[in-house]
VMD Tcl script that builds the backbone (N, CA, C; Angstrom):
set m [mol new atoms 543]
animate dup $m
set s [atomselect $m all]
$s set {name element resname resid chain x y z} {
  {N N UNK 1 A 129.329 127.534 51.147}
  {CA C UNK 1 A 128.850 128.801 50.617}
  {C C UNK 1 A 129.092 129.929 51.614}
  {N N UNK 2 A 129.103 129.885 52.699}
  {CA C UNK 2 A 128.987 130.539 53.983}
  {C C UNK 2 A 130.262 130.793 53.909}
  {N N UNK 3 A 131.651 130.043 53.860}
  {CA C UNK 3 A 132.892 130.386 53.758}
  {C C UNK 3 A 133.107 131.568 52.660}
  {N N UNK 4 A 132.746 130.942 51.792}
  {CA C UNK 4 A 133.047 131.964 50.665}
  {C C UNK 4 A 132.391 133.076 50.577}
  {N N UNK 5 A 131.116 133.534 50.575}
  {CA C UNK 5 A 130.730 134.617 51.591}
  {C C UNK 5 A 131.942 135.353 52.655}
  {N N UNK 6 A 132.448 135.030 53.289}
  {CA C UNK 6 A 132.799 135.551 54.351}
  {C C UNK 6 A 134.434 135.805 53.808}
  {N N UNK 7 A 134.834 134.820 52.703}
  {CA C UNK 7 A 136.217 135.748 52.481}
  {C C UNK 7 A 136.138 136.853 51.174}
  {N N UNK 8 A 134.552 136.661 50.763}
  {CA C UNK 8 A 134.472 137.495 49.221}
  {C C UNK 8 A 134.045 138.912 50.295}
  {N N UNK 9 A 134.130 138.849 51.268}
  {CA C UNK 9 A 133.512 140.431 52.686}
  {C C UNK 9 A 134.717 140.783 53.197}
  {N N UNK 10 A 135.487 139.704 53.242}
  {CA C UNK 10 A 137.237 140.215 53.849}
  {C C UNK 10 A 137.848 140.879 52.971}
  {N N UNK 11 A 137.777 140.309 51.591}
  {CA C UNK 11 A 138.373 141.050 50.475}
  {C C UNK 11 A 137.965 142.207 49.873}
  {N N UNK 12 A 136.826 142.625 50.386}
  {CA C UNK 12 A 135.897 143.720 50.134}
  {C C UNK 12 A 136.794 144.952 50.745}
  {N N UNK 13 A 137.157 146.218 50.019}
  {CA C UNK 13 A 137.885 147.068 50.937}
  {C C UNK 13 A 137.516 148.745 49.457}
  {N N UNK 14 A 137.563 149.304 49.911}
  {CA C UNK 14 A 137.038 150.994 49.451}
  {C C UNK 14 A 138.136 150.949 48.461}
  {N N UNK 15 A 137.914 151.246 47.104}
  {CA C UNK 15 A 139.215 151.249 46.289}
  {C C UNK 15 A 139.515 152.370 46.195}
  {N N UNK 16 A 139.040 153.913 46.317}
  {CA C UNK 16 A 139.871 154.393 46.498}
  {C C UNK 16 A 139.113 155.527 47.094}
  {N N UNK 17 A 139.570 156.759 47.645}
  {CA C UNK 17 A 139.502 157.902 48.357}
  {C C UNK 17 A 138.768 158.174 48.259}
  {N N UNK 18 A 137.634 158.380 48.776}
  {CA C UNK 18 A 136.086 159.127 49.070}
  {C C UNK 18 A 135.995 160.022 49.866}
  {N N UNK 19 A 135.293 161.738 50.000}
  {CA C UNK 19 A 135.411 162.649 50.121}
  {C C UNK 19 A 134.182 162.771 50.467}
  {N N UNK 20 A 133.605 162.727 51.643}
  {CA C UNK 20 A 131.705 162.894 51.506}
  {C C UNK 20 A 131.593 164.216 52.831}
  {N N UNK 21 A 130.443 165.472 52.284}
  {CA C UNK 21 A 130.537 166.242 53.492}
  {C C UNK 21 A 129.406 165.599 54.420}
  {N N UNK 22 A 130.100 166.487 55.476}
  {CA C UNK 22 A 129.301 166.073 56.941}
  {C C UNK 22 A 128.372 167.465 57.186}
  {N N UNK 23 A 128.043 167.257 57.970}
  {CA C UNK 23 A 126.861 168.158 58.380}
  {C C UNK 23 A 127.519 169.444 59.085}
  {N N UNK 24 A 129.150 169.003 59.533}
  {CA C UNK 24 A 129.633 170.105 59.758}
  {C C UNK 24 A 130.281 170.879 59.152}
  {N N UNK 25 A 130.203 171.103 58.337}
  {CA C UNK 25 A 130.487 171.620 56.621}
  {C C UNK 25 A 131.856 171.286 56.504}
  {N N UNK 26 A 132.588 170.228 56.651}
  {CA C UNK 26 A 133.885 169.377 56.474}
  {C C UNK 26 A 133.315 168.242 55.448}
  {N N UNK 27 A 134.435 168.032 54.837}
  {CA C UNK 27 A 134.676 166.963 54.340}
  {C C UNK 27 A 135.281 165.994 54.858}
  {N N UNK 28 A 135.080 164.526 54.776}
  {CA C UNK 28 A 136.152 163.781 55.346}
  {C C UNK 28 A 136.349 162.630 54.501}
  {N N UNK 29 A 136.793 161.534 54.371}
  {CA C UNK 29 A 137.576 159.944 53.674}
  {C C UNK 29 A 136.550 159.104 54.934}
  {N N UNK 30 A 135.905 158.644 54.421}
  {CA C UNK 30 A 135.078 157.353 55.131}
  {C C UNK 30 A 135.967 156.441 55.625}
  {N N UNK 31 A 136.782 156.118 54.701}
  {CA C UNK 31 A 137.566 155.088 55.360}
  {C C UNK 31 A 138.687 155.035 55.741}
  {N N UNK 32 A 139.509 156.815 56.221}
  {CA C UNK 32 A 140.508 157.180 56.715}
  {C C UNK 32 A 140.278 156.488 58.216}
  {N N UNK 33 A 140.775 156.041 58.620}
  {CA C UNK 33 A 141.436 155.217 60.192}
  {C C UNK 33 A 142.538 156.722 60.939}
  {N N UNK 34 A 143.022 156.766 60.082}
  {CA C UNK 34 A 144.099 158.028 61.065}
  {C C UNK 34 A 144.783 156.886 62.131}
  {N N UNK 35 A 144.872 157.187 63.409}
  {CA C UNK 35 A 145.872 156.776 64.526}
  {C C UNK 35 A 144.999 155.550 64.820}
  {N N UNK 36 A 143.988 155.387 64.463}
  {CA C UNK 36 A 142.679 154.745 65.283}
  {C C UNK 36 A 142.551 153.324 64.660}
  {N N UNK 37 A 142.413 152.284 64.966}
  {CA C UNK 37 A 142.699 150.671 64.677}
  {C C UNK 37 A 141.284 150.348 63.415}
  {N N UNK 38 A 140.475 151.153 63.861}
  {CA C UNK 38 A 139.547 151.097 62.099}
  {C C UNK 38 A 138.417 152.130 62.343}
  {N N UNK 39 A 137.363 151.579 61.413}
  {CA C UNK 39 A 136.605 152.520 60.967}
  {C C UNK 39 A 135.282 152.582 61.191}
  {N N UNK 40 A 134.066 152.961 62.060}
  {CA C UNK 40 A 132.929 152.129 61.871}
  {C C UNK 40 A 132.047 152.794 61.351}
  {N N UNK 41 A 131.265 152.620 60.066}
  {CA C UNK 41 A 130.110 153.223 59.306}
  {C C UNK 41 A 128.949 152.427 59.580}
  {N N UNK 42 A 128.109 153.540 60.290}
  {CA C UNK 42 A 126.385 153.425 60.772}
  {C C UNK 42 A 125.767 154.278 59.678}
  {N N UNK 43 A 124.903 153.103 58.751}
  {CA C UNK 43 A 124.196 153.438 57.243}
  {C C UNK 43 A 123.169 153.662 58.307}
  {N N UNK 44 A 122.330 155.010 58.221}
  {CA C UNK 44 A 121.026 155.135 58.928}
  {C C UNK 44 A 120.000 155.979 58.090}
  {N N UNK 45 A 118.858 155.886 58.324}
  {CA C UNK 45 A 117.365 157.021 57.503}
  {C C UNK 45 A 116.845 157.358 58.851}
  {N N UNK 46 A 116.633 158.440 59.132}
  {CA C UNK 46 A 115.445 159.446 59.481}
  {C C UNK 46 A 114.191 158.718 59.344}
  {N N UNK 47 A 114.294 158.098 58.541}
  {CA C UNK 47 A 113.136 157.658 57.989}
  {C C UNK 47 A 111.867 156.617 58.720}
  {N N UNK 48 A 113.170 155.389 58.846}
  {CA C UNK 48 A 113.370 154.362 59.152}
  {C C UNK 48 A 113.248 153.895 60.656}
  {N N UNK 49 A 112.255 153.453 61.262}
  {CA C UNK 49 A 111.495 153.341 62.445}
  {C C UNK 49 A 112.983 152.448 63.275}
  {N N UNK 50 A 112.915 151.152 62.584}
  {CA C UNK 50 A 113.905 150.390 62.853}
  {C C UNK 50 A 115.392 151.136 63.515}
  {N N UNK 51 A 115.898 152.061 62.465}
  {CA C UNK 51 A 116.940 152.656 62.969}
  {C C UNK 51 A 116.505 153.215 63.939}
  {N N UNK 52 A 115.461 153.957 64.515}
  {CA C UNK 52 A 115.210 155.030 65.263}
  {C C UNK 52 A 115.610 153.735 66.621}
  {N N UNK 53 A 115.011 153.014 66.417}
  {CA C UNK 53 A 114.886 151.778 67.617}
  {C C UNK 53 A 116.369 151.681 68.374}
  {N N UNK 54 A 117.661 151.714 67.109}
  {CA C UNK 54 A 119.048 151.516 67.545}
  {C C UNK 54 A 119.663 153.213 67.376}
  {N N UNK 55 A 119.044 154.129 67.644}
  {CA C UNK 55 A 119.797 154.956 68.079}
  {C C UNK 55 A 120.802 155.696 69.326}
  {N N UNK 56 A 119.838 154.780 70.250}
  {CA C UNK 56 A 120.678 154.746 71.568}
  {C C UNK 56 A 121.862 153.288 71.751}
  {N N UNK 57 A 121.570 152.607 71.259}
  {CA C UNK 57 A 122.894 151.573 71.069}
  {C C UNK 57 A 123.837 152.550 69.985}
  {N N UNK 58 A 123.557 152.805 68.991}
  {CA C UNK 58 A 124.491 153.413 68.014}
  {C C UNK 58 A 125.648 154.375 68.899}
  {N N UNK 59 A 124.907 155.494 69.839}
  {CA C UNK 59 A 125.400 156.476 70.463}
  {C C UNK 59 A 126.253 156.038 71.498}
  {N N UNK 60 A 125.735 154.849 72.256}
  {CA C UNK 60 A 126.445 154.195 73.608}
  {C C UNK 60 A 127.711 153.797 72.676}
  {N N UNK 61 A 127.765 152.836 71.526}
  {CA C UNK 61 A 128.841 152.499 71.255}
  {C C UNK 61 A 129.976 153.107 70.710}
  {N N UNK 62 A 129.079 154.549 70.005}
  {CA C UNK 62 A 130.313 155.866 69.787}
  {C C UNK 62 A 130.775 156.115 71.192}
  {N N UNK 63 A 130.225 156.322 72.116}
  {CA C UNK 63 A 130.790 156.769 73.321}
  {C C UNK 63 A 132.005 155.919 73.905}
  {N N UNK 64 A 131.258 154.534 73.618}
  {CA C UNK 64 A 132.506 153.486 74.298}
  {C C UNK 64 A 133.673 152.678 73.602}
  {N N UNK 65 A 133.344 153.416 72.066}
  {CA C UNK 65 A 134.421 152.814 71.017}
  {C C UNK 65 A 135.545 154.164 70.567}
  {N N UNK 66 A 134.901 155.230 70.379}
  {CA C UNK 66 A 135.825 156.468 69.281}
  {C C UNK 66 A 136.859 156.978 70.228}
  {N N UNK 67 A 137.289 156.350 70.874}
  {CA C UNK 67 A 139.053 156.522 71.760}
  {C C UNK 67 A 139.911 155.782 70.800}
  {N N UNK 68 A 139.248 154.083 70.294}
  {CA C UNK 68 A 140.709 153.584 69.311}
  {C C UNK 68 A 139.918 153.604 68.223}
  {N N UNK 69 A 138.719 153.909 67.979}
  {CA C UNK 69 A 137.962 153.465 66.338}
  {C C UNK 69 A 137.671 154.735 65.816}
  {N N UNK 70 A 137.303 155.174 64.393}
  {CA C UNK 70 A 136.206 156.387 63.851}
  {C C UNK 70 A 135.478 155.765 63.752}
  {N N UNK 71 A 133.990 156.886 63.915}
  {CA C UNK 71 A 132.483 156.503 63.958}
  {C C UNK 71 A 131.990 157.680 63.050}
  {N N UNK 72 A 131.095 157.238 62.084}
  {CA C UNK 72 A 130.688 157.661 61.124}
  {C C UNK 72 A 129.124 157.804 61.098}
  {N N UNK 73 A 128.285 158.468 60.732}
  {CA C UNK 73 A 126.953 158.221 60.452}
  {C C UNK 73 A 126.733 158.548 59.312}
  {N N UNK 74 A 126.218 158.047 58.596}
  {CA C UNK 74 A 125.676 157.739 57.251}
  {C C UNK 74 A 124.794 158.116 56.663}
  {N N UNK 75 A 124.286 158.863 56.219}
  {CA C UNK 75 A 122.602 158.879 55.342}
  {C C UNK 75 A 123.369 158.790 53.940}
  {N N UNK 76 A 122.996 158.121 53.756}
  {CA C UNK 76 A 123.187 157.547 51.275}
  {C C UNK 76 A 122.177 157.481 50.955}
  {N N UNK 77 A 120.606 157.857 51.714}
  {CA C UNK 77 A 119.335 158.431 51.027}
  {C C UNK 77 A 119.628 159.867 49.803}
  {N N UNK 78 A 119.333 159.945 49.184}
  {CA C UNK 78 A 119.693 160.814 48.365}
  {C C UNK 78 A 118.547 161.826 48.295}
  {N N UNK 79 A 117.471 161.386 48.671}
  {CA C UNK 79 A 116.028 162.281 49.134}
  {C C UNK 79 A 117.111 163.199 50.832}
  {N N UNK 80 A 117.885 162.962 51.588}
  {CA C UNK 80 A 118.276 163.423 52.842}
  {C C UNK 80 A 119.090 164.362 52.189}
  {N N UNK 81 A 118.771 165.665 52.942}
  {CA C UNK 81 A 119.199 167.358 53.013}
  {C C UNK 81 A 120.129 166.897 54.202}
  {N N UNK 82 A 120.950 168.212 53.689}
  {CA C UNK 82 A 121.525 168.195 55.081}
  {C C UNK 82 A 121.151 168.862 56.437}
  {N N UNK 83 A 120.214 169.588 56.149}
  {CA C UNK 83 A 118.746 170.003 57.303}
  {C C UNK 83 A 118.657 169.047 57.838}
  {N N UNK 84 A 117.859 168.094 56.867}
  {CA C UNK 84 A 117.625 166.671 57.435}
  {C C UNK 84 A 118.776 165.993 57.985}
  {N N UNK 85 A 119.846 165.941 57.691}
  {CA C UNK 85 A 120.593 165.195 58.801}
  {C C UNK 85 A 121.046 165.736 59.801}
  {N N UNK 86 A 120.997 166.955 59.575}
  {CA C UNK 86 A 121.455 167.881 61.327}
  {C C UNK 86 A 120.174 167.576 61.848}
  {N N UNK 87 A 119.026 167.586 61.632}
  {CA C UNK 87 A 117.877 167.695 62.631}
  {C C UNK 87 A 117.870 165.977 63.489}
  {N N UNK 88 A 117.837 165.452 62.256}
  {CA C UNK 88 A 118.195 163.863 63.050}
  {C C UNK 88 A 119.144 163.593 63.739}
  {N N UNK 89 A 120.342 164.444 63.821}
  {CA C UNK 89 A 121.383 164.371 64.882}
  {C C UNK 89 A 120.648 165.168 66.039}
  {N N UNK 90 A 120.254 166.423 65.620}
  {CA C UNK 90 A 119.885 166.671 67.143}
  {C C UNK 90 A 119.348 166.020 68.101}
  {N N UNK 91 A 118.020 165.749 67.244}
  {CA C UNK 91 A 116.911 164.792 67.754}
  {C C UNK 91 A 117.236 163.295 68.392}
  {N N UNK 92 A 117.946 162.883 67.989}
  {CA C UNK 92 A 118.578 161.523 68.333}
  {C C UNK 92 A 120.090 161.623 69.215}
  {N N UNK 93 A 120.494 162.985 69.174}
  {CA C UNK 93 A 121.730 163.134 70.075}
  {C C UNK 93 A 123.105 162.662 69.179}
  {N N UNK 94 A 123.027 162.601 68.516}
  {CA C UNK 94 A 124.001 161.850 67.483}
  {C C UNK 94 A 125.343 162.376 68.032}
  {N N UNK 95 A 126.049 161.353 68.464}
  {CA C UNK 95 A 127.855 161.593 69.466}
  {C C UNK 95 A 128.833 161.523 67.507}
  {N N UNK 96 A 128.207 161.188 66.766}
  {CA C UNK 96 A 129.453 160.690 65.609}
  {C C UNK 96 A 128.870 161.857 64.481}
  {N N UNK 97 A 130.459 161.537 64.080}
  {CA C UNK 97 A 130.061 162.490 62.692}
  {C C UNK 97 A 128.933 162.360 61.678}
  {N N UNK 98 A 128.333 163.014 61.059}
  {CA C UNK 98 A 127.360 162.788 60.218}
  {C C UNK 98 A 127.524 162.931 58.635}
  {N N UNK 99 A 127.763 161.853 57.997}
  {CA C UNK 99 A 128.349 162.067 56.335}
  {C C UNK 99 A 126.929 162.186 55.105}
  {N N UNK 100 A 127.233 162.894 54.443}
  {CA C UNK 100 A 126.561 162.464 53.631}
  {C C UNK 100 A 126.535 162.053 52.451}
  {N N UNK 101 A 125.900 161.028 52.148}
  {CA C UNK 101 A 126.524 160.014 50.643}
  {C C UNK 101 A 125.166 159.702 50.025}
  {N N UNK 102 A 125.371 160.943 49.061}
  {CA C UNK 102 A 123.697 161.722 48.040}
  {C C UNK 102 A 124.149 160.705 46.831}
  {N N UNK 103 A 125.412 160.055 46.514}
  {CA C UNK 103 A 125.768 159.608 45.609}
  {C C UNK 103 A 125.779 158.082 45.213}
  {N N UNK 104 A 125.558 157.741 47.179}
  {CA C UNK 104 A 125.670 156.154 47.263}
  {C C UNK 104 A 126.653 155.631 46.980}
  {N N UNK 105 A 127.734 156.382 46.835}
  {CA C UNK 105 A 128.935 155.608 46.488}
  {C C UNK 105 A 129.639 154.925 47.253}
  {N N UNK 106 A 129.871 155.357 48.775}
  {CA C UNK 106 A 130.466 154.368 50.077}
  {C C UNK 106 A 129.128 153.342 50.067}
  {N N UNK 107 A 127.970 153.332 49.866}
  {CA C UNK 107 A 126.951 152.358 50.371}
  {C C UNK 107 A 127.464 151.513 49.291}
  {N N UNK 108 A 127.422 151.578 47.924}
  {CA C UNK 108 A 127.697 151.032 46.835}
  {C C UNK 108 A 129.031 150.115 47.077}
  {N N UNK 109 A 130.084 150.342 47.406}
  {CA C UNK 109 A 131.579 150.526 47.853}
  {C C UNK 109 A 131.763 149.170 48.762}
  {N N UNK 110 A 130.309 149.456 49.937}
  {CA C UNK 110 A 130.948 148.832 50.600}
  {C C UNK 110 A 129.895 147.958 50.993}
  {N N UNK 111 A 128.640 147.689 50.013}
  {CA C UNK 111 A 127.477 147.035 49.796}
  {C C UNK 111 A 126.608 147.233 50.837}
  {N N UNK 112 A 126.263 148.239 51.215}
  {CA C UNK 112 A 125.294 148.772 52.392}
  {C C UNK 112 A 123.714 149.181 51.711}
  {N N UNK 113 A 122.819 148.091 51.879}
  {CA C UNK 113 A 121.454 148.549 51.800}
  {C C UNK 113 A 120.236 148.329 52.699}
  {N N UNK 114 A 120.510 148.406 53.564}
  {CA C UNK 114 A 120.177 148.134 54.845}
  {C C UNK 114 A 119.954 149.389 55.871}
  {N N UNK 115 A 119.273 150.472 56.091}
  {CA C UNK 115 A 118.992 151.119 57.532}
  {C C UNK 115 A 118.406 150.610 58.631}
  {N N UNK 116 A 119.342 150.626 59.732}
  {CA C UNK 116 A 120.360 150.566 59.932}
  {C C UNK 116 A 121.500 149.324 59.965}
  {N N UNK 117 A 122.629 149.522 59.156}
  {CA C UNK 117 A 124.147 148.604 58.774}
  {C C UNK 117 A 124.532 148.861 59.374}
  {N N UNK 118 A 125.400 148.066 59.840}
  {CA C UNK 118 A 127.118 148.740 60.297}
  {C C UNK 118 A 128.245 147.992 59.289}
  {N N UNK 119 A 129.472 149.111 59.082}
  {CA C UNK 119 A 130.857 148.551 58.600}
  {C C UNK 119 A 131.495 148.665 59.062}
  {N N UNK 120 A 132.320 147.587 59.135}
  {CA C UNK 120 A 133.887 147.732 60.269}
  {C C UNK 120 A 134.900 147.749 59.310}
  {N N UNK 121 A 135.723 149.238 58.829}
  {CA C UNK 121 A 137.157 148.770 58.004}
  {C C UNK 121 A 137.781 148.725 58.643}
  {N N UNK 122 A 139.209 148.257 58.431}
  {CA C UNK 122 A 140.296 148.303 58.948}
  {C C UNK 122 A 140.849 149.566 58.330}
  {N N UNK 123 A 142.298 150.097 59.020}
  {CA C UNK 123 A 143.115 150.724 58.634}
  {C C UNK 123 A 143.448 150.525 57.115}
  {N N UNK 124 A 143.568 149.667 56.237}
  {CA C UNK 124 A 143.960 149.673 55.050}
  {C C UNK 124 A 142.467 149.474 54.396}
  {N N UNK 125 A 141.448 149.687 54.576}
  {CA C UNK 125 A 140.161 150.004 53.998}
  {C C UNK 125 A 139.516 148.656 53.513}
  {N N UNK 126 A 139.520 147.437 54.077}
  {CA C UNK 126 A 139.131 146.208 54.423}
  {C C UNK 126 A 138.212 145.921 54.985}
  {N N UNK 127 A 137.104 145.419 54.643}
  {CA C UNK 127 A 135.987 145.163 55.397}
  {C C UNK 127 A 136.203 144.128 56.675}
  {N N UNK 128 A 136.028 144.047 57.301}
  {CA C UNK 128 A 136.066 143.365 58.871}
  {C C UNK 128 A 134.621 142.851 59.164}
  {N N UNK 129 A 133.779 143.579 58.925}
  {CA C UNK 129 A 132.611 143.171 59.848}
  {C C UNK 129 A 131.481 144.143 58.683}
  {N N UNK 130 A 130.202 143.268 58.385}
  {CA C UNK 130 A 129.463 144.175 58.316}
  {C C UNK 130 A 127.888 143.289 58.404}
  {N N UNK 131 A 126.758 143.773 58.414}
  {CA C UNK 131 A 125.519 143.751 59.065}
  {C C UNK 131 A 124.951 144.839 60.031}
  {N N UNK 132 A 124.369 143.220 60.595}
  {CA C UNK 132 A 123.462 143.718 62.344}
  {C C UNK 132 A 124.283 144.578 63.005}
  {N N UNK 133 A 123.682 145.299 64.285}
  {CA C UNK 133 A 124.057 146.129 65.358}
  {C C UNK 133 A 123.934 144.533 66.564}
  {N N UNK 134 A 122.996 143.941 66.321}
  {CA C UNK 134 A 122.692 143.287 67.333}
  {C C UNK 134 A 120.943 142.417 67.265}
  {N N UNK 135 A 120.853 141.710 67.704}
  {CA C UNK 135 A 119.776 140.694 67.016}
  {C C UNK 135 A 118.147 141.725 67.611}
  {N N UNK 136 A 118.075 142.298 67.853}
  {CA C UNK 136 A 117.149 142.935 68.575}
  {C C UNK 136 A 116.072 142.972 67.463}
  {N N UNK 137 A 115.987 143.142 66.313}
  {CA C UNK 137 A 115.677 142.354 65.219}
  {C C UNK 137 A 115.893 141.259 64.387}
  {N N UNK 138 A 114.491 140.032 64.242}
  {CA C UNK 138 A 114.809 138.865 63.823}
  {C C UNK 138 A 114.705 139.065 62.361}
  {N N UNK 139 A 113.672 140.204 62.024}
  {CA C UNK 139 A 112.886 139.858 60.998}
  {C C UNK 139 A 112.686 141.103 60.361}
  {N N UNK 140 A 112.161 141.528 59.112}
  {CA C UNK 140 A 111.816 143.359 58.920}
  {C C UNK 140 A 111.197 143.722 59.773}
  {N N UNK 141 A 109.983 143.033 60.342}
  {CA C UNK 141 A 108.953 143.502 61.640}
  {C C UNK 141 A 109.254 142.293 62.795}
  {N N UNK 142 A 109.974 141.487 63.111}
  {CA C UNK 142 A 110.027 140.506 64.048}
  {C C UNK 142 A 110.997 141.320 65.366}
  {N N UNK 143 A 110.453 142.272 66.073}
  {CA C UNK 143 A 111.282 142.628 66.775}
  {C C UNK 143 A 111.114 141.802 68.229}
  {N N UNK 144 A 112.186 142.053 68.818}
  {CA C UNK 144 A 112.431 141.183 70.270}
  {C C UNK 144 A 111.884 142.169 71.488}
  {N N UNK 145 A 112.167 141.616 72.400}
  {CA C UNK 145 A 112.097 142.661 73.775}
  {C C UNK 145 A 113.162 143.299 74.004}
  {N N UNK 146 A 114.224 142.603 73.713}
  {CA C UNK 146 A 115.552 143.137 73.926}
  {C C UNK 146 A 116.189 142.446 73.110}
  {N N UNK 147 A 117.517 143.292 73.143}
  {CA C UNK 147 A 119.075 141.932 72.205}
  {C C UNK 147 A 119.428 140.996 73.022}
  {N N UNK 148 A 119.685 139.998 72.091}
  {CA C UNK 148 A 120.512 139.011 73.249}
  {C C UNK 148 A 121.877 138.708 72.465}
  {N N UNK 149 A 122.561 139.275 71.413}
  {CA C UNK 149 A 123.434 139.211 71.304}
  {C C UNK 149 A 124.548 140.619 71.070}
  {N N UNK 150 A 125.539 140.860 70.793}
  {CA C UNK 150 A 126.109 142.328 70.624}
  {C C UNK 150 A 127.140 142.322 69.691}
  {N N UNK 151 A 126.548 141.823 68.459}
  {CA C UNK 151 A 127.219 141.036 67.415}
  {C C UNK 151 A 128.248 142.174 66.992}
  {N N UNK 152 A 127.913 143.770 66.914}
  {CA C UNK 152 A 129.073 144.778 66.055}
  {C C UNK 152 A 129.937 145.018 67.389}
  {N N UNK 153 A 129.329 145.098 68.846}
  {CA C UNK 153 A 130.331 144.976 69.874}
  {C C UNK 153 A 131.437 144.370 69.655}
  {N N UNK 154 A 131.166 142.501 69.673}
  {CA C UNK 154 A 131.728 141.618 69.475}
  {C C UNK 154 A 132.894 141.573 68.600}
  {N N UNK 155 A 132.212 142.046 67.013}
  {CA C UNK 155 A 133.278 142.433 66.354}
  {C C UNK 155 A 134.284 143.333 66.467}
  {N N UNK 156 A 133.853 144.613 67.178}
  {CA C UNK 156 A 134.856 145.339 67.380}
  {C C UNK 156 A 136.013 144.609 68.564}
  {N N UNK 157 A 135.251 144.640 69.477}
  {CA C UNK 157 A 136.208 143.590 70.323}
  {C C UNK 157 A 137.301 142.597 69.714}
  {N N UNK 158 A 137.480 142.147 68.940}
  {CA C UNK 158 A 137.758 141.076 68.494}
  {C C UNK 158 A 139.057 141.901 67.601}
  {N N UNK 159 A 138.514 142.980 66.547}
  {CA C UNK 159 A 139.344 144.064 65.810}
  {C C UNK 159 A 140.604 144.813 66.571}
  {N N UNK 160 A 140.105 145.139 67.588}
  {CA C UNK 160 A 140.760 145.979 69.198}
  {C C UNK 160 A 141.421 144.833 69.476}
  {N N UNK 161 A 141.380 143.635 69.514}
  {CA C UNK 161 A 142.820 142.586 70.540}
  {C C UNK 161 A 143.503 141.665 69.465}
  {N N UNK 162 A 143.332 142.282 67.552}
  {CA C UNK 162 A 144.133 141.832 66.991}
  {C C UNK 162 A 143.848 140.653 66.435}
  {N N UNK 163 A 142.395 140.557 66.721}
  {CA C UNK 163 A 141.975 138.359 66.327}
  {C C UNK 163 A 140.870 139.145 65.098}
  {N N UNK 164 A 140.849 137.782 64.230}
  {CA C UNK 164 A 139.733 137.421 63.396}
  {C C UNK 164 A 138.407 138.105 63.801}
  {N N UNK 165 A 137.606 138.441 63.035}
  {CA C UNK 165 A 136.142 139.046 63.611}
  {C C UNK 165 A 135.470 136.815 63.377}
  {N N UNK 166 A 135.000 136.605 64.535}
  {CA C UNK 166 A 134.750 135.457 64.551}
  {C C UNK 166 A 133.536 135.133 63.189}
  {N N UNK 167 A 132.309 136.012 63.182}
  {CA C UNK 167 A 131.138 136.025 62.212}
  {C C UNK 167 A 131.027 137.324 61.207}
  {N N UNK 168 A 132.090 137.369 60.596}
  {CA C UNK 168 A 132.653 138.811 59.375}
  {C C UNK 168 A 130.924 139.184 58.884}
  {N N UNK 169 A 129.746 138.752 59.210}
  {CA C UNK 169 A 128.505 139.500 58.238}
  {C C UNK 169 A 127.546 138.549 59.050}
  {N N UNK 170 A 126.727 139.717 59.473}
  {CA C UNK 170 A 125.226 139.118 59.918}
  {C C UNK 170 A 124.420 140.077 58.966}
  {N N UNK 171 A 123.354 139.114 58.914}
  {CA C UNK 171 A 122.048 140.348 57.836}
  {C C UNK 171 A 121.437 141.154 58.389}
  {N N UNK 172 A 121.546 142.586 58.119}
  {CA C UNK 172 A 121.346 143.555 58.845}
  {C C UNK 172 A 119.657 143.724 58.684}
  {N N UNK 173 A 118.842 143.494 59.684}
  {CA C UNK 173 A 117.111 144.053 59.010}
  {C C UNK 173 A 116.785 145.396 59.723}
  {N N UNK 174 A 115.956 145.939 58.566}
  {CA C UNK 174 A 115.651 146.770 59.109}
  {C C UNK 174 A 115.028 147.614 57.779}
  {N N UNK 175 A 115.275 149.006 57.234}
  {CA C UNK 175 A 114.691 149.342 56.017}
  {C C UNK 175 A 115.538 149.227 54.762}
  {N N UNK 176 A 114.927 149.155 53.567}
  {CA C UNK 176 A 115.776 149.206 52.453}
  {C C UNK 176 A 116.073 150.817 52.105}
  {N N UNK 177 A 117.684 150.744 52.145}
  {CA C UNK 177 A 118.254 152.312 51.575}
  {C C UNK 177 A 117.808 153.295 50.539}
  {N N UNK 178 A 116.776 154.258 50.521}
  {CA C UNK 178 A 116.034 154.546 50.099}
  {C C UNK 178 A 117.160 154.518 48.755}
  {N N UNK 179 A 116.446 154.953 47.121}
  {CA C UNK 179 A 117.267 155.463 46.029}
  {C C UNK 179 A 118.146 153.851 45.888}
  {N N UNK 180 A 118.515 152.754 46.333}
  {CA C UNK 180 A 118.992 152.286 46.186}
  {C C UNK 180 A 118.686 150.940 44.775}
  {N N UNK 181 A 119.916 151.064 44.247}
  {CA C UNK 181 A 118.813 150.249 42.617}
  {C C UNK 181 A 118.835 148.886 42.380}
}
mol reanalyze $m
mol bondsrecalc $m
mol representation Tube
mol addrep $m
């Protein structure tokens, strides 16, 4: 079951062109790659305590990934203004772009109900990786002291030297995507 899972997530890829604005009054393609080896979408809420918890991992890994990857931030709450997502960038320092998807259609797309997810596409709009940030949560409330693993690291790593993502989907915990049906 676990196999099949994991190639019905490989085969998973954006069918076609999505247009969502950002907070910087641009539009952009979620799952445009450009020069860059893929794509990474961080589904996050304001809301959502949990995410607040991985906002400084989120930011470290824009910092130490968006040379070969895009980094995306997400709100597909459909209750989220775009007030509201500039203020949560400030507040949280947010290094990545900020999209907004009032429509749920990339969450929908690319089965994201989870704050905070991550997605890894590839260049041809392929899912690679999606879940956890990292185990730092076991449970909706089972949190750790720390991570002990760096499971979307990992994956990217793995994306970057051309190999298999070894574990294509961990279950991401944390809040359910608000509006989501």
């Amino acid at each position: 079951m676990k196999h099949l899972l994991c190639a019905m997530l490989l085969l998973t890829s954006i069918a076609s062109a999505l247009e969502l604005p950002a907070t910087d009054a641009k539009s952009y393609d979620p799952a445009a790659a450009g020069d860059k080896k893929a794509v990474v979408l961080f589904f996050v809420s304001p809301f959502c305590s949990t995410t607040k918890s991985f906002m400084k991992e989120i930011n470290q890994i824009t910092a130490d990934y968006s040379d070969r990857v895009v980094v995306y931030l997400v709100h597909s709450d459909p209750e989220i203004t775009n007030e509201v997502a500039m203020e949560h960038a400030i507040l949280s320092e947010v290094k990545a772009t900020v999209l907004l998807d009032k429509e749920q259609a990339l969450a929908k797309q690319v089965q994201a109900r989870i704050t905070p997810e991550a997605v890894v596409l590839s260049p041809k709009s392929e899912t690679l990786y999606k879940g956890r940030i990292n185990d730092l949560y076991l449970g909706p409330t089972k949190r750790q002291r720390a991570a002990t693993t760096k499971d979307l690291r990992d994956a990217l790593d793995a994306v970057l030297a051309g190999k298999p993502v070894s574990t294509p989907q961990h279950e991401a915990q944390g809040c359910k995507m608000g509006g989501m049906k």
